[in-house]
C-alpha positions as CSV (number, residue, x, y, z in Angstrom):
1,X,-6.4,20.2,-2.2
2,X,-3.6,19.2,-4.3
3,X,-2.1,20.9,-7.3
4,X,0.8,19.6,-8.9
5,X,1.8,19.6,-12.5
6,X,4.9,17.2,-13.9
7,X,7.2,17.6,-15.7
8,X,8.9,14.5,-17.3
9,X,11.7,15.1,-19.4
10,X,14.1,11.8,-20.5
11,X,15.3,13.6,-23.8
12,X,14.3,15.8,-26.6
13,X,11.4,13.4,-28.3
14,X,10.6,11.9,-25.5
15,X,8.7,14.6,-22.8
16,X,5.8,15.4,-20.6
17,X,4.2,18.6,-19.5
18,X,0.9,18.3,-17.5
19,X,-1.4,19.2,-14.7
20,X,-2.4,16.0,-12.3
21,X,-4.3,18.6,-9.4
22,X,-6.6,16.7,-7.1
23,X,-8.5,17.3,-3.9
24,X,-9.0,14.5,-1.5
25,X,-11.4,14.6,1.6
26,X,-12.9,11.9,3.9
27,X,-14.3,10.9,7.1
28,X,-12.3,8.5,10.2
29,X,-13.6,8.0,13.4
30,X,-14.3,5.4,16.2
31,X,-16.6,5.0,18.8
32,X,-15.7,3.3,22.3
33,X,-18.3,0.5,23.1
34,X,-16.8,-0.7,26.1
35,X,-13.6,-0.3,28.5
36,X,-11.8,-2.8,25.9
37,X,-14.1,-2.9,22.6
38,X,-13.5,0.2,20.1
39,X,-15.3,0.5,16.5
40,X,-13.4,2.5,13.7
41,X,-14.0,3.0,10.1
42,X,-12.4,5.6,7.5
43,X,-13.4,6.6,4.0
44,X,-11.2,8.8,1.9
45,X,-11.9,10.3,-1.6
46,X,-10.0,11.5,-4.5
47,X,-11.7,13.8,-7.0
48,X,-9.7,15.3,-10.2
49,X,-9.2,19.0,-10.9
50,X,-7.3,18.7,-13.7
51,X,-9.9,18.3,-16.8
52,X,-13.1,20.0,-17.9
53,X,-16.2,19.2,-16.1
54,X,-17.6,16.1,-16.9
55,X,-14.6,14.4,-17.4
56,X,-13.1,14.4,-13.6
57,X,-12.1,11.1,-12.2
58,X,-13.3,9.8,-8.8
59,X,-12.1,7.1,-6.7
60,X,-12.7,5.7,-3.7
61,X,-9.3,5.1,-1.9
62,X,-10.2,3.5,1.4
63,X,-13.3,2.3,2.6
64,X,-12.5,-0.2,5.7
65,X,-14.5,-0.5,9.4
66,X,-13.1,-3.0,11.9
67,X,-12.9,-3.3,15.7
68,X,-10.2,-3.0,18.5
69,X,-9.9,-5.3,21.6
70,X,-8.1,-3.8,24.0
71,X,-4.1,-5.5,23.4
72,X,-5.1,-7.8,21.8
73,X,-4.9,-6.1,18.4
74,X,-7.7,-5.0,15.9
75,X,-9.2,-6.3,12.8
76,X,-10.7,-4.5,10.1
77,X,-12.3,-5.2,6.2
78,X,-12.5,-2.9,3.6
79,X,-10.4,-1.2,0.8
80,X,-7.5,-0.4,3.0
81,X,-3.5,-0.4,2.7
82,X,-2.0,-3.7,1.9
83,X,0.6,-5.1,4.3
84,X,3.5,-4.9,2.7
85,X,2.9,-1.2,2.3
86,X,4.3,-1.0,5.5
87,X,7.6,-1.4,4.3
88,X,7.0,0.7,0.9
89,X,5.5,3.6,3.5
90,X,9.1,4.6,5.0
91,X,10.1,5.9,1.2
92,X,6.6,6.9,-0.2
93,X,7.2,10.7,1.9
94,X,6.9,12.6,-1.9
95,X,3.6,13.9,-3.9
96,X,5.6,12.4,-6.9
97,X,7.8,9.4,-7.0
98,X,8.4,8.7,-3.9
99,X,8.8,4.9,-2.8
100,X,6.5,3.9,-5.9
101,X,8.8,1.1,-7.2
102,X,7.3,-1.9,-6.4
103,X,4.1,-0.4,-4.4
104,X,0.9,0.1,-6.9
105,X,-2.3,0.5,-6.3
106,X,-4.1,-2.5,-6.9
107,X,-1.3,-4.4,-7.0
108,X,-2.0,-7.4,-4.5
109,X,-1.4,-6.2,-1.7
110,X,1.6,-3.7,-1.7
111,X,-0.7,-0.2,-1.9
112,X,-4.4,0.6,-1.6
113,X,-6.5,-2.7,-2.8
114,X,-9.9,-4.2,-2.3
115,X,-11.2,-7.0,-0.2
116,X,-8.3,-7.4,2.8
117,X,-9.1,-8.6,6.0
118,X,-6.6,-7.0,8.1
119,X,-5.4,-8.2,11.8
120,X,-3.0,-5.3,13.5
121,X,-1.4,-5.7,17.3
122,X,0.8,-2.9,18.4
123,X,3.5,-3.0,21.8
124,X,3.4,-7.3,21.3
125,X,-0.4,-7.6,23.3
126,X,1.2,-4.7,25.1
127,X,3.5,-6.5,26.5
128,X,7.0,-5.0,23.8
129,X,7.1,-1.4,23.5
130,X,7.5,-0.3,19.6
131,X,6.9,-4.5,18.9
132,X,4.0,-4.2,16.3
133,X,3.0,-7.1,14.0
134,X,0.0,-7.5,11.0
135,X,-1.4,-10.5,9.4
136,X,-3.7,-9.9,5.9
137,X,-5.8,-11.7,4.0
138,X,-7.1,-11.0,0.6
139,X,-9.9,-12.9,-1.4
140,X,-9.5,-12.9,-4.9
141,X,-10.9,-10.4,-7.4
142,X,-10.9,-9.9,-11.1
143,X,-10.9,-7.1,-13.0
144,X,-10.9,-6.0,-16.8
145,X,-6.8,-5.5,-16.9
146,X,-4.9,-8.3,-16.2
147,X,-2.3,-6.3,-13.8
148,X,-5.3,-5.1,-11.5
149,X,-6.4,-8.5,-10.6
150,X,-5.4,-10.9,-8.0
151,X,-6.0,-14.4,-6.8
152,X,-6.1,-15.4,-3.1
153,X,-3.2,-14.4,-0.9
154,X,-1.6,-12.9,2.3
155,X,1.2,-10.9,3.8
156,X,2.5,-10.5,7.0
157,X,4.8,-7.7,8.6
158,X,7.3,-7.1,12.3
159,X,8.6,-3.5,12.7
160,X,10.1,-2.4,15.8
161,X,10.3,1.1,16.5
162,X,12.7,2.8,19.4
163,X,14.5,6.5,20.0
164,X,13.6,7.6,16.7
165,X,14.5,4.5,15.0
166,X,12.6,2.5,12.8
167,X,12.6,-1.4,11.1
168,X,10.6,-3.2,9.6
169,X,10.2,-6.4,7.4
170,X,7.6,-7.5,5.0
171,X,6.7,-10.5,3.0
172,X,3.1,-11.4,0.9
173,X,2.6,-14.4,-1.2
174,X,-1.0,-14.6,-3.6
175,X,-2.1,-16.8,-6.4
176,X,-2.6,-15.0,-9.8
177,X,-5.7,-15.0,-11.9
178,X,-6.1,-17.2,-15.0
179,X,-5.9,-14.5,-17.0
180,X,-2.2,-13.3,-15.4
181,X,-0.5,-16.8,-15.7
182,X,-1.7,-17.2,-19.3
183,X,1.8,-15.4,-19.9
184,X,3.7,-18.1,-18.6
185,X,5.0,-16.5,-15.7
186,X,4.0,-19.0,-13.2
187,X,0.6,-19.0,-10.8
188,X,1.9,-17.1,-7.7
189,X,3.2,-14.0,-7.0
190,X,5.8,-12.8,-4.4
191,X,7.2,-9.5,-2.0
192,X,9.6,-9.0,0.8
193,X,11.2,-6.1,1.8
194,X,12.9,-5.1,4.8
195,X,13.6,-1.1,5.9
196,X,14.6,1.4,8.2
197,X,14.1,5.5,9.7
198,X,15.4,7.5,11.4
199,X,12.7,10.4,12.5
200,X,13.6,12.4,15.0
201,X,15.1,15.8,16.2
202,X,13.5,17.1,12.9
203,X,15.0,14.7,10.4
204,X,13.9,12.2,8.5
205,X,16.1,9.7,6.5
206,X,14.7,6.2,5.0
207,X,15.9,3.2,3.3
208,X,14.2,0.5,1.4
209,X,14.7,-2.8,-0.3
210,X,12.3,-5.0,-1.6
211,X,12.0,-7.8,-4.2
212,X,8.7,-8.8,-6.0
213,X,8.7,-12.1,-8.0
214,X,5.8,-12.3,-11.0
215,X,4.0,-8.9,-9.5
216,X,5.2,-5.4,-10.7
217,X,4.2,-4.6,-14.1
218,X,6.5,-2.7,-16.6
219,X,4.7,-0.6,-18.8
220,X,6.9,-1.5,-22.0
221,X,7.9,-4.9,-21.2
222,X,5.5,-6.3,-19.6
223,X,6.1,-8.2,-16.2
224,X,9.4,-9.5,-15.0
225,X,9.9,-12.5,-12.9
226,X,11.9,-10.7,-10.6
227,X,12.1,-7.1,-9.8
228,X,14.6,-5.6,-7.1
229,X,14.4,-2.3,-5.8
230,X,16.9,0.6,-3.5
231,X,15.5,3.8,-2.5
């Protein structure tokens, strides 16, 4: 359980005061089925506490299962993390704000999103210690606002992790829906970002850059062709 209210001052006509508390619960597991072959699944839930009853929203924020062989890597389906989350993940540490520049939910695949098939392999077939790679795949799927939809598309990520230290490098290419290129934006859409950690000895320190081309909406603008981002 969650609560947390905001506060969102910019100046004196232009402010925010209000409760966003939440409780989240879920189930993960996995069940061996041979010396090499594991099956794994997680569901996660978000349910509202912060309006009367009856008017609480509910979503569903993952709901994957997939299988692991051995070193060779694992593949799941589902409503799970896009790829290039992995990237967005080393500065998304905060309840509020944190690392949420270019990663959305929804958003192709740079949060939580719907419909990726997902291909992890840690330690390079076991064969690189900290050497981890992902490949994603996401059908296309439409939805009633424009900026929730997506076409088809992947994304692809390499970290390498070692004494504490942490890098990693992103980058995911989709097509976008009829109804997002009617804006004259173009028919694709683009991320890449590369980061690094440190966590260890009881600190944690992060930095992130990324740049999405004909993705991340703005709420008064509308959506840029090019958006860079430092945190």
């Amino acid at each position: 359980m969650v609560g947390k209210r905001v506060w969102n001052n910019t100046d004196d006509s232009n402010s925010e005061n209000f409760d966003d508390s939440y409780a989240r619960f879920g189930f993960k597991g996995e069940t061996q089925i041979n010396n090499e072959l594991t099956g794994y699944g997680q569901l996660e839930f978000n349910l509202g506490a912060s309006a009367p009853e009856g008017q609480q929203n509910e979503d569903t924020r993952l709901a994957f299962a997939g299988l692991k062989f051995g070193n060779y890597g694992s593949f799941d389906y589902g409503r799970n993390y896009g790829v290039a989350y992995d990237a967005g993940a080393y500065t998304d540490m905060l309840v509020e704000w944190g690392g949420d520049s270019w990663v959305h939910t929804d958003n192709f695949m740079t949060g939580r999103t719907t419909g990726v098939a997902t291909y992890r392999n840690a330690d390079f077939f076991g064969m690189v210690d900290g050497l981890d790679f992902a490949l994603q795949y996401q059908g296309k799927n439409h939805d009633s606002q424009a900026k929730k939809g997506n076409g088809d598309g992947y994304s692809t990520s390499l970290a390498y992790n070692v004494d504490g230290f942490g890098f990693v490098g992103v980058y995911g290419k989709s097509d976008r829906t009829d109804n997002q290129s009617v804006d004259g934006y173009g028919d694709t859409a683009e991320v890449w970002s590369l980061a690094a950690k440190y966590d260890a000895n009881n600190l944690y320190a992060a930095v992130m850059y990324g740049e999405t081309r004909n993705m991340t909406w703005l709420t008064i603008t509308g959506l840029p062709t090019k958006r860079r981002t430092l945190s």
